[in-house]
N, C-alpha and C positions, 0 to 999 in steps of 0.2 A: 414469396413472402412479402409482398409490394402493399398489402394492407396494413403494415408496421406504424398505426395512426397516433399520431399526437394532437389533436384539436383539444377543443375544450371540453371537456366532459363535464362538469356541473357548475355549471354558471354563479349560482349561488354559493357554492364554497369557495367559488375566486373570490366572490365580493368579499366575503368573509373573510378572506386571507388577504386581499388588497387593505381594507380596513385596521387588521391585526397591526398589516406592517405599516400602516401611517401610525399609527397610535405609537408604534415602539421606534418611527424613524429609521425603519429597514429600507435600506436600497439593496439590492442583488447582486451583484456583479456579473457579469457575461464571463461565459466560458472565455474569449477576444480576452478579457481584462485580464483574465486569471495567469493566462497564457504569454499574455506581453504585459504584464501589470506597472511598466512605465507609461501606459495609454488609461491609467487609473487618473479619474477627474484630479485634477491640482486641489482640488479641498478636502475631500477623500485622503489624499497622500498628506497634506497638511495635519488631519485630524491624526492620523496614524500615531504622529511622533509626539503626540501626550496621552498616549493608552498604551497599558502592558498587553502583554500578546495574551495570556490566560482571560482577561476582563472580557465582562459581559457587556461588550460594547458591539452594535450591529458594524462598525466599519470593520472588525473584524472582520469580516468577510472578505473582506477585499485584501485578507495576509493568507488566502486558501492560496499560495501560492509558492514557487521554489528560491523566492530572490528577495527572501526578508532581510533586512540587516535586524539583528536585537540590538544592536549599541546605539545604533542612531532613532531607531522606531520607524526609519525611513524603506523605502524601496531600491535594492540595491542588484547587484549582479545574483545572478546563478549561484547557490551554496553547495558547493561540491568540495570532494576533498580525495587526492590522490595517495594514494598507498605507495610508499615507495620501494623501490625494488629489493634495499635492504632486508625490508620485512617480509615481502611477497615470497622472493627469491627467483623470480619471474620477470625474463628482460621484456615481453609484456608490459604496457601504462594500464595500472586499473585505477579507477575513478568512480567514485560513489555518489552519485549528489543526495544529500544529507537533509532528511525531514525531521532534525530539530527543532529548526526555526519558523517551523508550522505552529499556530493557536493549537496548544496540547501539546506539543511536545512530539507529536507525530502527522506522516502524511496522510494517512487515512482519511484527516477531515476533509481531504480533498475529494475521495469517495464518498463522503456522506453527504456532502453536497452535491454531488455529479445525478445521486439517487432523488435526490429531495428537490432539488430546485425544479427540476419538469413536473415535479405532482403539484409543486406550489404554484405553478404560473399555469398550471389545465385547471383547474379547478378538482385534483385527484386527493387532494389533501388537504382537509379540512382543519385548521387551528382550532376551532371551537367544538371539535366533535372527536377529532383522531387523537390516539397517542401513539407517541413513532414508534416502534420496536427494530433494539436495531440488534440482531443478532451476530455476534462475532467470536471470535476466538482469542482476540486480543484489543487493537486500537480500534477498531472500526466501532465498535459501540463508544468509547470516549469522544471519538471526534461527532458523532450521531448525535450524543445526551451533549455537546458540546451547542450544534447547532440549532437541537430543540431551546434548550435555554434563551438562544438568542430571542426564539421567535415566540418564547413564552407556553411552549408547546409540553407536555408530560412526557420526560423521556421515559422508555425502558429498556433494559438493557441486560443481555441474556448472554453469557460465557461459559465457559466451564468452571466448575468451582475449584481446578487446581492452576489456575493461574495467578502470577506475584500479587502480594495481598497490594503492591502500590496501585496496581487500578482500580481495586475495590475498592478503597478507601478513596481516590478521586472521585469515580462515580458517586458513590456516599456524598460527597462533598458537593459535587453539581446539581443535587437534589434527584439522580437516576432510581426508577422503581429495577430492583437489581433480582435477577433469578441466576443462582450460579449451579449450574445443570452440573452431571455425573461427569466424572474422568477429565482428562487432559487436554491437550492441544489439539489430538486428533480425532477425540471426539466430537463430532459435527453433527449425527444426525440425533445427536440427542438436544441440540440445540433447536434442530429443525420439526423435534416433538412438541417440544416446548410451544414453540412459534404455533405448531397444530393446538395447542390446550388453550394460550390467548385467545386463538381465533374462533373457538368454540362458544371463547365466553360471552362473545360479542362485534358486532362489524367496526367500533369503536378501537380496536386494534391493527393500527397500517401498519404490517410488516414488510419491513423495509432490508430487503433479505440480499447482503452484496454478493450473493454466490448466483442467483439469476437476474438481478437489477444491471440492465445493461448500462447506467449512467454511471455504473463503477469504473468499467474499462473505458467507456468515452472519457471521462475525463482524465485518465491517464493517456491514452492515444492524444487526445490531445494538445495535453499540458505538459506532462512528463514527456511526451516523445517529442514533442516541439523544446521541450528543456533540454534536453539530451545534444539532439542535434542543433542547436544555437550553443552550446559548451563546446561541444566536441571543433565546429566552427572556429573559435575563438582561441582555441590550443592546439592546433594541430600545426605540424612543422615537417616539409620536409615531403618522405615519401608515407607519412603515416596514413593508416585507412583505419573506419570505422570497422571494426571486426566483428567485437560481441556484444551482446547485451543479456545478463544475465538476474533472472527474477525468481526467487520463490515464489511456486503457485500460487499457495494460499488463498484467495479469494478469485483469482486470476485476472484480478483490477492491474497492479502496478505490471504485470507481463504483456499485457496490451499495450504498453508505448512501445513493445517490439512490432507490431504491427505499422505503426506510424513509420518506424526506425526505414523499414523495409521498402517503404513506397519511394525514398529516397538512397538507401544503400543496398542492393539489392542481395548482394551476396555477405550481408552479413548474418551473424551464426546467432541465434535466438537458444537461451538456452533455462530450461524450468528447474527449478533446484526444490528437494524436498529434504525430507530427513530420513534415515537409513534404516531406523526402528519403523519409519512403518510408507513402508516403498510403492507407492500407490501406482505413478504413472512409469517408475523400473520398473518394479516385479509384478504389477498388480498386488501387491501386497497391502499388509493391512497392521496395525499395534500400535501404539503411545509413544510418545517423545515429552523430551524436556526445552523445544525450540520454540518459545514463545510466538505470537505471529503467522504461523503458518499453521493451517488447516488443513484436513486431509479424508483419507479414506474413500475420499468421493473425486470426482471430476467436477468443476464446476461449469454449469449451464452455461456461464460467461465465455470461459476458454475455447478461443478458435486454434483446438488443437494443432492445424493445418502449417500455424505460422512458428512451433516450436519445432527446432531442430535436432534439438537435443534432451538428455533428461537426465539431472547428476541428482545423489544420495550423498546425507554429509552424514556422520556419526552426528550424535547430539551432544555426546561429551565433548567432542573439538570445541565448539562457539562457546564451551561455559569456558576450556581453560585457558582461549584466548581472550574471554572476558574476563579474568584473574589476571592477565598478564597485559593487559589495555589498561589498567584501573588502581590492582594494587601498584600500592608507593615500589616494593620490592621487585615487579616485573618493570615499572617503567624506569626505574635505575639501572637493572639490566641492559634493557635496550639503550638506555643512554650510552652505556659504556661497551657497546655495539657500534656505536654511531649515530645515531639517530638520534636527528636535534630536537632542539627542545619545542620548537614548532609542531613538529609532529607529534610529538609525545603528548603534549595539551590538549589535541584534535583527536588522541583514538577514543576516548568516552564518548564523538559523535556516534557510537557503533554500538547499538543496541544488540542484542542476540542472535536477531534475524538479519542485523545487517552484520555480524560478522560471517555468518552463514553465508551471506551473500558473496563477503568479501572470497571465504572458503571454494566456493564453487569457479569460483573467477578466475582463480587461481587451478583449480583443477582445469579450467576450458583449458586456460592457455598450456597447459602444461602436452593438453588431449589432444589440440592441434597443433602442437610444435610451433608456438606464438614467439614473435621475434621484438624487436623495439619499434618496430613498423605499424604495431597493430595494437588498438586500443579497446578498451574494454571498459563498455558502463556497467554499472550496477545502482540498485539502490540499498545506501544507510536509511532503515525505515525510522529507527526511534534511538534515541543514546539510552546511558547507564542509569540515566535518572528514573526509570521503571524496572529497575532490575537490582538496585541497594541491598535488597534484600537474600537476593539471589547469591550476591557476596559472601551475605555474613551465614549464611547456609553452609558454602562450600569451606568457609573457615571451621565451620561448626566439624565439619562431616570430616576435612581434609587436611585440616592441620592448617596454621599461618603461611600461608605465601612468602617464600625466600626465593632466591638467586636462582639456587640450583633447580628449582620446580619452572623458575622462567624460563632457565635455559631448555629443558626437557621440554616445555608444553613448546615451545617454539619449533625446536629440530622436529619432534612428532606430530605437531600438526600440521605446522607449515612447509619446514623444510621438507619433507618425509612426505610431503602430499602425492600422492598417486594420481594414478587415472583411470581406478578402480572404480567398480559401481557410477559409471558413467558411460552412457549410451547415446550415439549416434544412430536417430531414427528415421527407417525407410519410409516412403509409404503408409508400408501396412501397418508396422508398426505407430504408426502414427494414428491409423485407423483405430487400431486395438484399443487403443487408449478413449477415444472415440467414442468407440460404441461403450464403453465405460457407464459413460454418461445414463445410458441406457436403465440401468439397473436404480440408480439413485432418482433419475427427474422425471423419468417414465412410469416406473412400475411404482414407486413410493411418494413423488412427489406431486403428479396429476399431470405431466406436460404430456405436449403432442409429439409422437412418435415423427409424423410428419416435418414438424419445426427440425427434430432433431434430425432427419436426413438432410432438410435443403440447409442447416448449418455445414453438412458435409458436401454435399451436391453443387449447391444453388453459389453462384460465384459472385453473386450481387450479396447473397443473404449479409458478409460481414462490412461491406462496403457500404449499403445501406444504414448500417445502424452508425458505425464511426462519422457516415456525412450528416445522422441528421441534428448536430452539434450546431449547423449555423442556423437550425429550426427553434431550436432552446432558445437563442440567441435574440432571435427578432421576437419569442415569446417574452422573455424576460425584459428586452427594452420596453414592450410595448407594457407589460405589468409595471414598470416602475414610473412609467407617465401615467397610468389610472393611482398610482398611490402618491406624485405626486399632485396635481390638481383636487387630491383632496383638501389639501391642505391652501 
């Protein structure tokens, strides 16, 4: 697959696009920037700190990154936040680094740009002619109608219609064209209908689809996996080793910085987390959940199955009652009077849904391979509480006020009580299985080459190719931001 070309493809829509971005004062940032964003120009970081992270300012761009501070507006270390054992119950370190303090409230926008910035500097993507569609299941379209915005572009944005009405009402608010397609979380290929009925209506619709858009997981491999392992550097003591890394598939962007992880820790455990209601890459299985964020039923194009080792199922009731017991007043008084200080207890609203799912899984690895205080374990917090408020006053609706006793209960049963059930260590083949998955979704429904999809399994360059060709983006993007500026 050595034909994988990125040159310029329509000359005239770069002009077009180099023009856009003088007119609005767009600079780009390099994936280099994103990744070590203390090597962000001293004015760039100056301008930072008198703009909110949500504002429709282009240096925004340059906060697509893991090491925001929000209190200074400046550029600061790695935002990660360890789970302490207290809670875990797991002599295990788990450690989540936290995509709060991403523009929007989540890390996705670092996907939506990972997708976007290569069409913008080929000339694949036309400002004056496209409008982006960004299909997702949760963040990935806010952080998409996030970056259209900047560049003055017609977002649209395409979900399921049973996700928390707080994204709705953002997109509404960023000015997104909103289609909220049939069912739940897991429903995906009715997004990808959808996307088929846009496209029908005209070539004026760039679908911009993070389930085969390889600039998804590129820029986790190499921002999130360079995050990863520059944290893990910085705290390790002793005889600890990097152990695990643990990702809800979902798009299978943020599970690609186990890829990175790997070319430096070799024997570390990768491992893909879904939800239990509908067990895609466990059982092959199939049905609806309440786990915001994670998409399913399908494999996605992206996932280089090859580098998952593992495969866990969480119940979907777990992540709602330890988000009652994260959040209400009545669960974190509990845990106070457990021990846990007050530092922590400030920090667990960093834990969105899918990043307690995450934290859940983490907790089942170490549990799966008899994990000791030696051995460490990333994950990613993808989004806090603050798109899930509502989610709350549901569960107060349906379940009665949160007290003490429901803290203590949801803690001992989901945490303490965690097992190492419906969690699978995969051979081979099974790995293959999962694999030719793909088969059924990208092949026979979606138009791909059966071909691509063997040398993704065969061809030993096929994934190595696509993660190296980030210092191509790189020398593209410099050279676009000298044509935009000398216009000026």
């Amino acid at each position: 697959m050595g034909n994988w070309n990125w040159d310029i493809a329509n000359e005239d829509a770069l002009q077009r696009t180099i023009k856009r971005c003088h007119e609005k004062q767009i600079v780009l940032p390099t994936f280099e920037e994103l990744k070590r964003p203390e090597t962000i120009p001293a004015d760039i970081q100056e301008k930072l700190k008198t703009i909110s992270f949500n504002e429709l300012n282009p240096a925004n761009l340059f906060r697509i990154n893991w090491c925001n501070d929000e209190q200074t507006g400046q550029i600061g270390d790695a935002n990660y936040f360890e789970i302490p054992s207290e809670i875990t119950g797991v002599k295990a370190q788990i450690i989540g680094l936290v995509g709060k303090h991403f523009p929007t409230g989540a890390h996705k926008v670092g996907a939506t740009y990972g997708c976007l910035a290569p069409y913008m500097v080929t000339g694949r993507f036309d400002p004056e002619y496209h409008k982006a569609v960004w299909p997702s299941t949760g963040n990935y379209c806010r952080g998409g109608t996030f970056n259209s915005a900047l560049l003055g572009v017609h977002p649209v944005a395409i979900l399921p219609e049973e996700m928390s009405k707080e994204r709705f009402e953002w997109l509404k608010d960023f000015g997104a064209e909103i289609y909220a397609t049939h069912g739940c979380e897991s429903n995906v290929k009715e997004i990808y209908d959808k996307c088929h009925e846009l496209e029908a209506e005209g070539d004026e619709y760039l679908i911009m689809n993070q389930f085969d858009q390889f600039g998804n997981p590129i820029w986790h491999y190499e921002v999130t996996g360079f995050t990863i392992e520059k944290v893990f550097n910085t705290i390790k003591s002793g005889n600890q080793r990097l152990s695990g890394y643990v990702s809800a598939t979902g798009s299978a962007g943020t599970i690609a910085a186990g890829d990175y992880l790997r070319n430096n820790f070799p024997l570390i455990k990768v491992v893909g987390s879904e939800a239990l209601q509908c067990p895609t890459l466990l059982m092959n299985g199939f049905g609806g959940h309440r786990m915001e964020g994670i998409g399913d039923k399908h494999v996605p194009w992206v996932h280089n199955v090859k580098n998952t080792d593992a495969v866990c199922a969480i119940d979907d009731e777990d992540p709602l009652r330890i988000l009652r017991l994260f959040n209400e007043a009545a669960g974190q008084d509990w845990l106070a009077k457990q021990g846990i200080t007050k530092d922590v207890i400030e920090k667990l609203p960093l834990l969105g849904i899918s990043g307690i799912s995450n934290m859940i899984s983490a907790i089942k690895m170490a549990k799966f391979y008899e994990m000791n205080e030696n051995d460490v374990i990333f994950t990613i917090f993808t989004d806090s509480v603050e798109m899930y408020h509502s989610r709350l006053e549901e569960m107060n609706g349906e379940w009665g006020t949160y007290n003490a006793q429901q803290a203590e209960t949801d803690w001992t049963a989901v945490i303490k009580k965690q097992g190492i059930d419906y969690f699978k260590d995969l051979t081979y083949y099974d790995k293959k299985a999962i694999h030719n998955l793909k088969y059924f979704t990208w092949v026979e429904q979606q138009g791909k080459d059966v071909e691509e999809l063997n040398a993704q399994w065969y061809d030993e360059d096929y994934w190595p190719e696509r993660f190296s060709v980030v210092s191509k983006w790189d020398e593209l993007i410099k050279d676009f931001n000298k044509k935009v500026a000398e216009l000026g």
